[in-house]
C-alpha positions as CSV (number, residue, x, y, z in Angstrom):
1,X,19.8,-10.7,-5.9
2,X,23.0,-10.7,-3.6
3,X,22.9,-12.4,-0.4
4,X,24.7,-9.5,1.8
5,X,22.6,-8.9,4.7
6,X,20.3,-11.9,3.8
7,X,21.6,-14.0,6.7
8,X,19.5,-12.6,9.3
9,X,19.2,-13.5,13.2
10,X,16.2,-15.1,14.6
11,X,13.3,-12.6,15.3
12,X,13.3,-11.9,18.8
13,X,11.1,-12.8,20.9
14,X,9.7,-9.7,22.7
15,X,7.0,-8.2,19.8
16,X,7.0,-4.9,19.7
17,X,4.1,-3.2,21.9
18,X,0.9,-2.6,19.9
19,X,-0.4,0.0,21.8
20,X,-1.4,2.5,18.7
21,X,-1.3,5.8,20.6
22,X,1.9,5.0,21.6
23,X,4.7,7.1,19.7
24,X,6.5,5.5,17.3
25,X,10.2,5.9,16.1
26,X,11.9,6.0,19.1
27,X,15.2,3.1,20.0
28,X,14.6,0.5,22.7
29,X,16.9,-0.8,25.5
30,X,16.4,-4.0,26.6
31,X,17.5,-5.5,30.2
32,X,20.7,-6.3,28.5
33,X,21.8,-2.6,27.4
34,X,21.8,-3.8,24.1
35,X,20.2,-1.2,21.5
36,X,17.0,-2.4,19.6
37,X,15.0,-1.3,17.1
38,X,11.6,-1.9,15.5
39,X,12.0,-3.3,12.2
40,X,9.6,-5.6,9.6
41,X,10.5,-9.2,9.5
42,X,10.1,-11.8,6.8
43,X,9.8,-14.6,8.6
44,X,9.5,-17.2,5.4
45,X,8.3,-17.1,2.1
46,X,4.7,-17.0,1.5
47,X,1.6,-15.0,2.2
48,X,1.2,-12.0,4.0
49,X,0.9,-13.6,7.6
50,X,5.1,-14.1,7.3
51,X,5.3,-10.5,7.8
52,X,6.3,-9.3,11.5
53,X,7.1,-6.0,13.3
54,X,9.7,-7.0,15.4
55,X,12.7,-5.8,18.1
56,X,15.5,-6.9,16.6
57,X,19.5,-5.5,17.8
58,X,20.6,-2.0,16.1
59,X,23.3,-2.5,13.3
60,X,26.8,-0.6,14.1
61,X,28.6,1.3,11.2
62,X,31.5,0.2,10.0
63,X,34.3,1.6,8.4
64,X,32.8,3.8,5.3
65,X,29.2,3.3,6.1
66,X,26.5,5.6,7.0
67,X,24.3,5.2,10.2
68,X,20.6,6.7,8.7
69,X,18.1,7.2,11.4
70,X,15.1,5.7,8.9
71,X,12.1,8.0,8.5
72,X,10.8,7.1,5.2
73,X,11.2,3.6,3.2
74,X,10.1,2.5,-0.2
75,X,7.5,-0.2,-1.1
76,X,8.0,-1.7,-4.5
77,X,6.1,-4.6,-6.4
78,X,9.8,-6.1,-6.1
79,X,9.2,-6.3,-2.6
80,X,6.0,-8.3,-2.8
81,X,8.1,-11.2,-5.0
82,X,10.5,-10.9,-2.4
83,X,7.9,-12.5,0.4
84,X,6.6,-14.9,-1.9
85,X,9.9,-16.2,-2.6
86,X,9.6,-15.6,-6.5
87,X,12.7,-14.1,-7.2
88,X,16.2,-15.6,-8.9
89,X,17.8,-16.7,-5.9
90,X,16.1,-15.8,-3.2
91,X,17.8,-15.0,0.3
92,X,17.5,-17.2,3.3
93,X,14.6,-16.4,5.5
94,X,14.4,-14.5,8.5
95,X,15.2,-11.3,6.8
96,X,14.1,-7.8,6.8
97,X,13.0,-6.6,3.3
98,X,13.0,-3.5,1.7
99,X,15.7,-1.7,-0.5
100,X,15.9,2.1,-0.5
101,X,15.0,4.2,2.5
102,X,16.3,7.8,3.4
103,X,16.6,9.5,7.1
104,X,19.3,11.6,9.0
105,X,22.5,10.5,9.3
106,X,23.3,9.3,13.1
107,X,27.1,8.6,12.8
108,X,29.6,7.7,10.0
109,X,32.1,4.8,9.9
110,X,36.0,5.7,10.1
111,X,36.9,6.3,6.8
112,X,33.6,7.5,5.7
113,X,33.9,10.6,3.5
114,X,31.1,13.0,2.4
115,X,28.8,12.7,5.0
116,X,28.3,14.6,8.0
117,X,26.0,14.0,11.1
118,X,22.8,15.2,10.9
119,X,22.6,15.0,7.1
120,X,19.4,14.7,5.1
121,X,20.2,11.4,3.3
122,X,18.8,8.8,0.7
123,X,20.2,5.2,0.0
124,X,19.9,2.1,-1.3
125,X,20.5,-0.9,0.9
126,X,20.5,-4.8,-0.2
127,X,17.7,-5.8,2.3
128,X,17.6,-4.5,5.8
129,X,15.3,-0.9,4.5
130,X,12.5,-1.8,6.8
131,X,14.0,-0.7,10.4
132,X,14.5,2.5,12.3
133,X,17.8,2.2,11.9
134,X,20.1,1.1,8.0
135,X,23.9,1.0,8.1
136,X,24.7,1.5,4.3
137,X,28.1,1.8,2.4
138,X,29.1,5.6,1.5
139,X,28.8,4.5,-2.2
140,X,25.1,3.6,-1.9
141,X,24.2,7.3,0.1
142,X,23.1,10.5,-1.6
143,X,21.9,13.7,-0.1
144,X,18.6,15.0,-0.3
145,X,18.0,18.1,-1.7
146,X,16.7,20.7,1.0
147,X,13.8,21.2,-0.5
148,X,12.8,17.2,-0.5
149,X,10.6,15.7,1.8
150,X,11.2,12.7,3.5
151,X,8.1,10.7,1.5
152,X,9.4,12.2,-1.9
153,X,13.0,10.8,-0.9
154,X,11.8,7.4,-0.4
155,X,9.6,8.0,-3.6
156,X,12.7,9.0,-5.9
157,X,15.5,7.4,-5.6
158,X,14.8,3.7,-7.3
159,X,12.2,4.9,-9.6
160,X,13.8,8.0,-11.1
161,X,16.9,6.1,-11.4
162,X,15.5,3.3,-13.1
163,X,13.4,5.0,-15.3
164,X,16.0,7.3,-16.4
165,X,19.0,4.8,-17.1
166,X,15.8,2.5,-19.6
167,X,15.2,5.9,-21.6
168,X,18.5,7.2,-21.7
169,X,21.4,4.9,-21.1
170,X,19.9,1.7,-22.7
171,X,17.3,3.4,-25.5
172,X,19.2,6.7,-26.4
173,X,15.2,8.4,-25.9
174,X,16.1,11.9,-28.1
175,X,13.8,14.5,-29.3
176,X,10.4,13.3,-31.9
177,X,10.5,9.6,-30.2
178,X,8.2,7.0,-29.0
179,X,7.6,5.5,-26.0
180,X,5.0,2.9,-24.8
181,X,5.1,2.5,-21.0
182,X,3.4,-0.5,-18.8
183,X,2.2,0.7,-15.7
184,X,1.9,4.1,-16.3
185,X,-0.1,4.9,-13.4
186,X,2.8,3.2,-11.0
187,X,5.3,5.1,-9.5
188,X,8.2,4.2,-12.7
189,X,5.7,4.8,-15.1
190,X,4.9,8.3,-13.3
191,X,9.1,8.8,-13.1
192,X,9.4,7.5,-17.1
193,X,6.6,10.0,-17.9
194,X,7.8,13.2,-16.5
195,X,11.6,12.4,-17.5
196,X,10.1,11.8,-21.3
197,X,8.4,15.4,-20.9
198,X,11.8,16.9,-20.5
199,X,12.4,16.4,-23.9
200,X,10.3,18.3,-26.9
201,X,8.0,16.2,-29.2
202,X,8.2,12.9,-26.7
203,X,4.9,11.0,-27.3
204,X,4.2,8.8,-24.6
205,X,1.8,5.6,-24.6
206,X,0.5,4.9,-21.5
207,X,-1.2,1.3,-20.2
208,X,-2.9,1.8,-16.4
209,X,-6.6,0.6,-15.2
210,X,-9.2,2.5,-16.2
211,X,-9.8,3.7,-12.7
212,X,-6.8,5.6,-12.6
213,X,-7.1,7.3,-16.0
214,X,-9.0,10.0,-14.7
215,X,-5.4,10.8,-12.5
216,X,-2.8,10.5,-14.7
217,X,-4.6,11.6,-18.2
218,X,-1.8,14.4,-18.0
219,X,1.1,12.4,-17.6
220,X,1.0,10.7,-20.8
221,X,0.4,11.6,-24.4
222,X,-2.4,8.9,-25.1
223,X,-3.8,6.7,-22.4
224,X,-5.3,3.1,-22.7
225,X,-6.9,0.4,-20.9
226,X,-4.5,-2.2,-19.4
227,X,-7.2,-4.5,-21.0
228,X,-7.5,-3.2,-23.9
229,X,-6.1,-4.3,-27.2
230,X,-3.0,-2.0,-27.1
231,X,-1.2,-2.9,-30.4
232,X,-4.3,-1.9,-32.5
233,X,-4.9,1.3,-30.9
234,X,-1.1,2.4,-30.8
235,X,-1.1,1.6,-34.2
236,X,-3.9,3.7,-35.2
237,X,-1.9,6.5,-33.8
238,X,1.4,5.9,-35.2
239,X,1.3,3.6,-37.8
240,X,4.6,2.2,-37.5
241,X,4.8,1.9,-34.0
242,X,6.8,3.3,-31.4
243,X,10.8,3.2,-30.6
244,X,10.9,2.4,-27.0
245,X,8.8,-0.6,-24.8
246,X,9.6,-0.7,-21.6
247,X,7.7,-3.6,-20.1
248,X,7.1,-4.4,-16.2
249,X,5.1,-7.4,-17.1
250,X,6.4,-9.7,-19.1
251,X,4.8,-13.3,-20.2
252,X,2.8,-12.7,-23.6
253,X,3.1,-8.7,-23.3
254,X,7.1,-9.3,-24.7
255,X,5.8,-10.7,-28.1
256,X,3.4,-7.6,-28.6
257,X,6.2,-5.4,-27.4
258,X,8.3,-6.5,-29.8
259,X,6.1,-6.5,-32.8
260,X,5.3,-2.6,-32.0
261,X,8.9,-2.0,-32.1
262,X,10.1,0.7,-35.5
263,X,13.2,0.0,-37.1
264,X,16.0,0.6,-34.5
265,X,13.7,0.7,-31.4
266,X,14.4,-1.0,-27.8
267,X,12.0,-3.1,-26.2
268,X,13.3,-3.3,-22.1
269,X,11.9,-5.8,-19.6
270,X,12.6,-4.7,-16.2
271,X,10.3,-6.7,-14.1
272,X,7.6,-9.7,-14.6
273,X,4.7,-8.7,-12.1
274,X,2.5,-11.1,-14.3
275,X,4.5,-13.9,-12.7
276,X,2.2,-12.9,-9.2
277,X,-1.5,-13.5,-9.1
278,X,-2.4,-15.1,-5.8
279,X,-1.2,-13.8,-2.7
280,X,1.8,-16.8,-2.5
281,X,3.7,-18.0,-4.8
282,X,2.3,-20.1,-7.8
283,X,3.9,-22.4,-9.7
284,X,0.9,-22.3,-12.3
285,X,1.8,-18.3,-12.8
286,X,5.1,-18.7,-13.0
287,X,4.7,-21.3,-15.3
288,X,2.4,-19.8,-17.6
289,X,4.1,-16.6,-17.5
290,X,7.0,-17.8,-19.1
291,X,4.9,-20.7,-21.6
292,X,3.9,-16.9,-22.8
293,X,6.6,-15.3,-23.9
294,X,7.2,-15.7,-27.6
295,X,10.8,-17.6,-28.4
296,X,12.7,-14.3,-29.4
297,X,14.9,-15.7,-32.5
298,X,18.2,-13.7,-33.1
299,X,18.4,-13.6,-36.8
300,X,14.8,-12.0,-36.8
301,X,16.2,-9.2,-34.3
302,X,19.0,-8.7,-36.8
303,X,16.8,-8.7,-40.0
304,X,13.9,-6.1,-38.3
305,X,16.8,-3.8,-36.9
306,X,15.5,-4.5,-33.0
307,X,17.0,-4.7,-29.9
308,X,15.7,-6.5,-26.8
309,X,17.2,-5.9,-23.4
310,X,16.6,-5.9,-19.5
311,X,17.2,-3.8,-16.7
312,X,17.7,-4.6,-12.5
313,X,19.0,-1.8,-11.1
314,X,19.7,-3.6,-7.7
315,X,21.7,-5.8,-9.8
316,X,23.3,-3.1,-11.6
317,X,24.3,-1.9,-7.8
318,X,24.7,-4.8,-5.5
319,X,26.3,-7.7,-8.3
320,X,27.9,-5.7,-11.2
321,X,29.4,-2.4,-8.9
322,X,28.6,0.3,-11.1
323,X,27.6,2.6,-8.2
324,X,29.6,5.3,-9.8
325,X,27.7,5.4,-13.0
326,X,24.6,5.8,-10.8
327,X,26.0,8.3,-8.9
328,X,26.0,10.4,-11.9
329,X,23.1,9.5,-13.2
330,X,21.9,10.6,-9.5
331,X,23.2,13.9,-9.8
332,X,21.4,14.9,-13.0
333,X,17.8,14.0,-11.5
334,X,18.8,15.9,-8.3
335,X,19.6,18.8,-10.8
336,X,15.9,18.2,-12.6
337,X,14.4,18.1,-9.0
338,X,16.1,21.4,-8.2
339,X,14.5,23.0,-11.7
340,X,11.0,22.0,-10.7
341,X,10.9,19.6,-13.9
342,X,10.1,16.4,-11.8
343,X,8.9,15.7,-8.6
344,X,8.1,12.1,-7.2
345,X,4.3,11.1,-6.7
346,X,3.5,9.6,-3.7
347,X,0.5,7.0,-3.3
348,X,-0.2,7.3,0.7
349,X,2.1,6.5,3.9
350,X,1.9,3.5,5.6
351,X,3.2,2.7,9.4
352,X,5.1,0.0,9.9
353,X,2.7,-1.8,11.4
354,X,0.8,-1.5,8.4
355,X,3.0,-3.2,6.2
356,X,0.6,-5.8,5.2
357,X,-2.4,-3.4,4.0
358,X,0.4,-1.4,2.2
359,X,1.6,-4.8,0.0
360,X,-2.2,-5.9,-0.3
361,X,-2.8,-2.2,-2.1
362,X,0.4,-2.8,-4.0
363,X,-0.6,-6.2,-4.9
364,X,-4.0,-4.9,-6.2
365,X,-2.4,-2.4,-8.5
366,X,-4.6,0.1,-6.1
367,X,-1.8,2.8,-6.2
368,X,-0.6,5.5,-8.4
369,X,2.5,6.4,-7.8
370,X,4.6,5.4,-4.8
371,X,3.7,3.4,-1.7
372,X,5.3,4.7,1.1
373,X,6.2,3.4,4.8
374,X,6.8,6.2,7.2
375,X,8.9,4.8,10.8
376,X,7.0,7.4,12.4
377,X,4.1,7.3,11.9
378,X,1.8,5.5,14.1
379,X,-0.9,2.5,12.5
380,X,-4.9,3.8,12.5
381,X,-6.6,1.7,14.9
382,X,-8.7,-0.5,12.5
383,X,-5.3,-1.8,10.5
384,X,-3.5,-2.1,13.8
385,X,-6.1,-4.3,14.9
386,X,-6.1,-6.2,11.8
387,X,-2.7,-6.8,11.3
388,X,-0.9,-7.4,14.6
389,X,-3.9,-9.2,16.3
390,X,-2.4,-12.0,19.4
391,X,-3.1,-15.0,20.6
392,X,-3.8,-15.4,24.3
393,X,-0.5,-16.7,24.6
394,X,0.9,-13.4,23.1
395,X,2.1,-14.6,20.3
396,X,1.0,-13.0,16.5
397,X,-1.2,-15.7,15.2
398,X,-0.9,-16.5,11.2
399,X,-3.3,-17.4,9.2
400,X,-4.0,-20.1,7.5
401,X,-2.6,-19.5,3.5
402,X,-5.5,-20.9,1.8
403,X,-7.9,-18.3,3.3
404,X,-5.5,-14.8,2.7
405,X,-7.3,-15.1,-1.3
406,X,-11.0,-15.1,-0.4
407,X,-10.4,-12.4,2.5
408,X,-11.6,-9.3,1.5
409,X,-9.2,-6.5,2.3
410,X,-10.0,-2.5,1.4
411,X,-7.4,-0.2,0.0
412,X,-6.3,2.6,3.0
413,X,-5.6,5.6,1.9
414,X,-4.0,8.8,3.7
């Protein structure tokens, strides 16, 4: 991950008033004329206690950015690695997480083109989503479609893309294929479902919790337990097996996706979410994630006609600069949007303040489709209490990490 906008300043030391009836979204001042802002803050690496609603100074656009006023931002199970720290490379801590958010455009930079103020707008941001306010290169912007909501925004933009460059850039998904998706009941696995469905004779495989069968039954072609023992059941289906994996998991799931690979079919890891288990990091995860995943050996590839490959779109954007090829990939969901032939699913909305119940729900694979935090909106009074509680002094107090697993903690939704 790239470490622009990683070096952040220390949190400040005014917290942001808790008084829940208070209306949120609105710039501070402070004794110093000097804009603030709300905005989450990652104070280190670890459980969810590192997580802080904070004033902190509002960015200025520079030359050929955008200035979004935030109303909606994405939560994604990146996001939760993030905090723990389990990411390649992780940025220095303080920092304010979060990668894709969408709002109106305040004010543009000097040579910004394209943009206008008061635009409807969606971005992508390395860090720094979290806030009220996002200063983001013009490259990274994209207007919303009039008929968008500001939660469907923040629901689209990373998981349509993402899901759409796995099937069709990297796995050449045509009419009559195959495709066995992980997750199906998260928000990609929603996106990879109803892009396969623009396609005839697309069968899609879907792996979710039982629990959320019942919801996404639709989505998919044939549904399975998580649990369950996949291979055999695919394969009762479809003999052969299928032509695309995409895996959000990783550790011993790679092996199986392999071996249910056809002749000429693409298994694509784009995430590890078995690498978290615990609420902080854990070496004994990581470790066994990785002990899992079968040795992949070339010349096998090559003799069973497979191909293996991964996908990070942040990469894609933030380290290897190919904004322009998701651009256009950009445009032609915005013109599937417009025909009515997807539409993002959104999980609940979140305040702010609620960051920590939103990455607990995400944590617990509690949502289907997309978890979203709204700048707006204001916290209900039992989270608020939960999750900003002070000391005497004033201060947020943490608690201690060995106690965050056994606390019991019940999904919100709204």
């Amino acid at each position: 991950m790239a470490h622009e906008g990683a070096h952040m300043t220390e949190e400040s030391e005014c917290m942001i008033g808790r008084d829940v009836g208070k209306k949120q979204g609105s710039v501070h001042e402070s004794c110093g004329n000097v804009k603030e802002m709300r905005a989450v803050v990652l104070s280190g690496f670890g459980g969810l206690n590192k997580l802080r609603v904070t004033k902190k100074p509002m960015p200025e656009c520079k030359p050929g950015e955008v200035k979004i006023r935030v109303k909606t931002c994405g939560l994604n199970f990146l996001d939760l690695m993030v905090r723990q720290g389990t990411i390649d490379c992780p940025p220095r801590a303080p920092l304010v997480p979060g990668f894709e958010c969408c709002g109106i455009v305040e004010s543009v930079g000097e040579t910004t083109k394209g943009f206008e103020i008061g635009d409807r707008v969606m971005a992508f941001v390395n860090y720094n989503a979290w806030a009220e306010v996002v200063c983001a290169p013009e490259e990274f912007v994209y207007k919303m479609p009039d008929e968008m909501t500001f939660a469907e925004a923040a629901a689209f933009a990373l998981n349509f893309v993402a899901a759409y460059m796995m099937l069709f850039e990297l796995a050449n998904l045509r009419e009559g294929m195959s495709v066995l998706v992980h997750s199906a009941g998260g928000a990609v696995g929603q996106a990879v479902a109803q892009l396969c469905s623009t396609l005839p004779n697309v069968t899609v495989f879907g792996l979710a919790s039982s629990f959320k069968h019942a919801a996404i039954k639709d989505s998919v072609t044939h549904l399975f337990d998580r649990n369950a023992d996949y291979i055999h059941e695919v394969k009762k289906i479809s003999p052969e097996g299928v032509d695309i994996v995409l895996d959000c998991l990783c550790g011993e799931n790679t092996g199986k996706g392999l071996s249910l690979l056809k002749p000429l079919g693409t298994y694509i890891l784009y995430g590890a979410s078995n690498m978290v288990t615990g609420e902080t990091k854990s070496f004994f995860s990581f470790a066994k994630s990785w002990w899992q995943v079968e040795k992949v050996n070339p010349i096998k590839l090559y003799e069973e006609n497979k191909v293996m490959a991964g996908f990070s779109l942040l990469n894609l954007l933030f380290k290897q600069g190919r904004s322009r090829l998701v651009k256009l990939v950009m445009d032609k969901l915005l013109c599937l949007y417009d025909q009515k032939k997807i539409k993002p699913v959104v999980d609940s909305l979140w305040a702010l303040e609620e960051v920590k119940e939103a990455m607990q729900r995400i944590h617990d694979r509690g949502n289907i489709g997309k978890l979203i935090l709204d700048v707006e909106k204001s916290p209900t009074p039992l989270m608020a209490s939960d999750s900003t509680e002070t000391s005497e002094a004033g201060e947020e107090e943490e608690e201690p990490e060995g106690d965050n697993d056994n606390k019991e903690r019940m999904p919100f939704i709204h």
